[in-house]
C-alpha positions, 0 to 999 in steps of 0.5 A: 686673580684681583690684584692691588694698584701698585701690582697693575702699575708695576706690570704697565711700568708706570707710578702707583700714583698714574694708575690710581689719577687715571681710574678716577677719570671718566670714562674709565672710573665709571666702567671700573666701579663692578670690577674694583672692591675694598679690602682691609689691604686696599682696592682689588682690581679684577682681572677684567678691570686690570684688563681696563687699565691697561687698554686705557694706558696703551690707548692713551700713551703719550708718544716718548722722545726714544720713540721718534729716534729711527733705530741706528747701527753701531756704525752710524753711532760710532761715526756720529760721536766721532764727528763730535769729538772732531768738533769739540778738538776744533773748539779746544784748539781754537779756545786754547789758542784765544787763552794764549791771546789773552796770556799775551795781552796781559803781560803786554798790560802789566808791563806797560803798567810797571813802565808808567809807574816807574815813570810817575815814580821818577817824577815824584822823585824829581818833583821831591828833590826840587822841593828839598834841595832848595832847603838843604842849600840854605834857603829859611825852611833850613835855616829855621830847623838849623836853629831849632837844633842849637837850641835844643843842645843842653845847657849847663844850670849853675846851682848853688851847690853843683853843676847840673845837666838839663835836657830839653823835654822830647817834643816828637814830630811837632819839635822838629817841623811845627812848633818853635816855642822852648821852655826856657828856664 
Protein backbone atom coordinates (compact mmCIF):
# COMPACT_ATOMS: atom_id res chain seq x y z
CA UNK A 1 0.00 0.00 0.00
CA UNK A 2 1.68 3.55 -1.44
CA UNK A 3 1.86 5.86 1.12
CA UNK A 4 2.50 9.70 1.30
CA UNK A 5 6.10 11.59 3.02
CA UNK A 6 4.89 12.56 6.25
CA UNK A 7 3.55 8.66 6.53
CA UNK A 8 7.14 7.41 6.08
CA UNK A 9 8.70 9.83 8.29
CA UNK A 10 6.34 9.39 10.77
CA UNK A 11 6.92 5.84 10.84
CA UNK A 12 10.95 6.44 10.82
CA UNK A 13 10.56 9.27 13.72
CA UNK A 14 11.95 11.87 11.78
CA UNK A 15 10.67 15.76 9.82
CA UNK A 16 8.56 15.24 6.67
CA UNK A 17 11.26 17.77 5.48
CA UNK A 18 14.24 14.94 6.32
CA UNK A 19 12.72 12.35 4.20
CA UNK A 20 11.83 14.45 1.19
CA UNK A 21 15.84 16.40 1.56
CA UNK A 22 16.80 12.86 1.64
CA UNK A 23 15.05 10.85 -1.40
CA UNK A 24 16.42 13.96 -3.67
CA UNK A 25 19.74 12.70 -2.96
CA UNK A 26 21.89 10.54 -5.01
CA UNK A 27 22.08 7.51 -4.84
CA UNK A 28 18.65 7.04 -3.45
CA UNK A 29 16.72 9.71 -5.91
CA UNK A 30 17.71 7.58 -8.78
CA UNK A 31 16.55 4.38 -7.29
CA UNK A 32 13.26 6.03 -5.95
CA UNK A 33 12.12 7.32 -9.16
CA UNK A 34 9.64 3.46 -10.79
CA UNK A 35 8.62 3.28 -6.98
CA UNK A 36 7.20 7.25 -6.29
CA UNK A 37 4.06 8.40 -8.39
CA UNK A 38 2.12 11.88 -8.38
CA UNK A 39 -1.28 12.40 -6.96
CA UNK A 40 -3.62 15.12 -6.82
CA UNK A 41 -2.74 14.60 -3.00
CA UNK A 42 1.26 14.37 -3.57
CA UNK A 43 3.79 11.93 -3.99
CA UNK A 44 2.98 7.83 -3.50
CA UNK A 45 5.74 6.13 -2.24
CA UNK A 46 5.27 2.24 -2.64
CA UNK A 47 6.04 -0.32 -0.62
CA UNK A 48 9.43 -1.21 -2.03
CA UNK A 49 10.28 2.35 -2.41
CA UNK A 50 9.25 2.91 1.54
CA UNK A 51 11.48 -0.13 2.09
CA UNK A 52 14.39 2.32 0.38
CA UNK A 53 14.10 4.97 2.68
CA UNK A 54 14.06 3.27 5.52
CA UNK A 55 17.08 1.24 4.86
CA UNK A 56 18.63 4.65 3.82
CA UNK A 57 17.79 6.23 7.44
CA UNK A 58 19.09 3.49 9.57
CA UNK A 59 21.95 2.94 6.88
CA UNK A 60 23.18 6.40 7.34
CA UNK A 61 21.98 7.42 10.93
CA UNK A 62 23.99 9.67 12.74
CA UNK A 63 24.90 8.14 16.18
CA UNK A 64 23.01 10.47 19.04
CA UNK A 65 24.45 11.95 22.44
CA UNK A 66 21.83 9.11 24.46
CA UNK A 67 23.64 6.34 22.30
CA UNK A 68 27.06 6.92 23.94
CA UNK A 69 25.60 6.89 27.43
CA UNK A 70 26.34 2.96 28.77
CA UNK A 71 22.90 1.97 30.45
CA UNK A 72 22.71 2.94 34.43
CA UNK A 73 20.91 1.30 37.30
CA UNK A 74 18.88 3.25 39.66
CA UNK A 75 21.34 2.98 42.19
CA UNK A 76 24.41 4.23 40.24
CA UNK A 77 21.76 7.57 39.13
CA UNK A 78 20.55 8.03 42.64
CA UNK A 79 24.21 8.06 43.84
CA UNK A 80 25.60 10.32 41.26
CA UNK A 81 22.88 13.00 41.87
CA UNK A 82 23.51 12.56 45.36
CA UNK A 83 27.22 13.57 44.89
CA UNK A 84 25.99 16.44 43.13
CA UNK A 85 23.72 17.81 45.36
CA UNK A 86 26.81 17.48 47.92
CA UNK A 87 28.74 19.63 45.99
CA UNK A 88 26.33 22.22 45.24
CA UNK A 89 25.63 22.53 49.37
CA UNK A 90 29.53 22.88 49.43
CA UNK A 91 29.18 25.70 46.73
CA UNK A 92 26.22 27.34 48.71
CA UNK A 93 27.78 27.21 51.97
CA UNK A 94 30.97 28.79 51.04
CA UNK A 95 29.11 31.57 48.49
CA UNK A 96 26.66 32.30 51.60
CA UNK A 97 29.92 32.44 53.81
CA UNK A 98 31.90 35.23 50.75
CA UNK A 99 28.32 37.15 50.96
CA UNK A 100 28.77 37.48 54.88
CA UNK A 101 32.32 38.72 54.02
CA UNK A 102 31.11 41.19 52.07
CA UNK A 103 28.13 42.16 54.29
CA UNK A 104 31.03 43.07 56.60
CA UNK A 105 33.19 45.03 54.29
CA UNK A 106 30.42 47.29 53.53
CA UNK A 107 29.53 48.28 57.06
CA UNK A 108 33.04 48.54 57.75
CA UNK A 109 33.14 51.07 54.49
CA UNK A 110 30.07 52.94 55.36
CA UNK A 111 31.07 53.41 58.74
CA UNK A 112 34.41 54.40 57.98
CA UNK A 113 32.47 56.97 55.27
CA UNK A 114 30.24 58.51 58.06
CA UNK A 115 33.54 59.16 60.37
CA UNK A 116 35.12 61.20 57.48
CA UNK A 117 32.15 63.11 56.87
CA UNK A 118 31.48 64.02 60.17
CA UNK A 119 35.10 65.07 60.32
CA UNK A 120 35.31 67.10 57.14
CA UNK A 121 32.08 68.57 58.47
CA UNK A 122 33.56 69.70 61.84
CA UNK A 123 36.21 71.24 60.16
CA UNK A 124 33.93 73.38 57.69
CA UNK A 125 32.15 74.17 60.94
CA UNK A 126 35.46 75.43 62.56
CA UNK A 127 36.75 76.93 59.27
CA UNK A 128 33.25 78.85 59.18
CA UNK A 129 33.36 80.10 62.74
CA UNK A 130 36.86 81.61 61.98
CA UNK A 131 35.61 83.62 59.35
CA UNK A 132 32.32 84.80 61.17
CA UNK A 133 33.77 85.38 64.52
CA UNK A 134 36.00 88.03 63.64
CA UNK A 135 33.04 89.81 62.16
CA UNK A 136 30.66 89.52 64.94
CA UNK A 137 33.19 91.11 67.42
CA UNK A 138 33.55 94.40 65.34
CA UNK A 139 35.88 93.92 62.88
CA UNK A 140 34.68 96.37 59.05
CA UNK A 141 32.60 93.45 57.47
CA UNK A 142 30.09 94.13 61.13
CA UNK A 143 30.69 97.58 61.25
CA UNK A 144 29.25 98.06 57.55
CA UNK A 145 26.13 95.94 57.92
CA UNK A 146 25.64 97.62 61.52
CA UNK A 147 25.40 100.91 59.27
CA UNK A 148 23.29 99.55 56.61
CA UNK A 149 20.53 98.58 59.17
CA UNK A 150 20.28 102.64 60.99
CA UNK A 151 20.02 103.67 57.75
CA UNK A 152 17.33 101.46 56.90
CA UNK A 153 15.04 102.59 60.17
CA UNK A 154 12.03 104.95 58.77
CA UNK A 155 12.43 108.16 58.91
CA UNK A 156 9.51 110.63 59.59
CA UNK A 157 9.00 113.46 56.42
CA UNK A 158 7.48 116.68 57.72
CA UNK A 159 4.81 117.65 55.10
CA UNK A 160 3.07 120.53 54.99
CA UNK A 161 -0.07 119.28 56.44
CA UNK A 162 1.02 116.09 58.44
CA UNK A 163 3.55 113.69 59.49
CA UNK A 164 4.07 110.70 57.42
CA UNK A 165 5.90 107.41 57.83
CA UNK A 166 8.48 106.44 54.67
CA UNK A 167 9.92 103.09 54.73
CA UNK A 168 12.93 102.25 52.82
CA UNK A 169 12.15 100.29 49.24
CA UNK A 170 12.94 95.91 50.10
CA UNK A 171 16.22 95.64 48.74
CA UNK A 172 16.59 91.38 49.19
CA UNK A 173 19.90 89.89 49.55
CA UNK A 174 21.91 92.55 47.62
CA UNK A 175 20.53 95.29 50.88
CA UNK A 176 22.16 93.44 53.36
CA UNK A 177 25.82 92.08 51.79
CA UNK A 178 26.22 94.16 48.32
CA UNK A 179 25.00 97.39 47.76
CA UNK A 180 25.18 100.40 49.73
CA UNK A 181 23.50 103.09 48.04
CA UNK A 182 20.06 104.36 49.52
CA UNK A 183 17.52 106.60 47.83
CA UNK A 184 17.71 109.33 49.78
CA UNK A 185 14.77 111.87 49.69
Amino acid sequence: MPKTIRQIADEIGVSKQAVAKRMKKEPLATSLIPFVTTTANGKQISDEGVALICTDFTANRQPTVTDNIPPTSANQVADILQEQLSFMQGQLTAKDEQLAEKDKQIADLTATVKAQAQSINADRHTQLAGVIQPQLDGSTGCEALADERETEKPQFIKSSSEETLEKPKKRGLFGIFGKKSIEKT
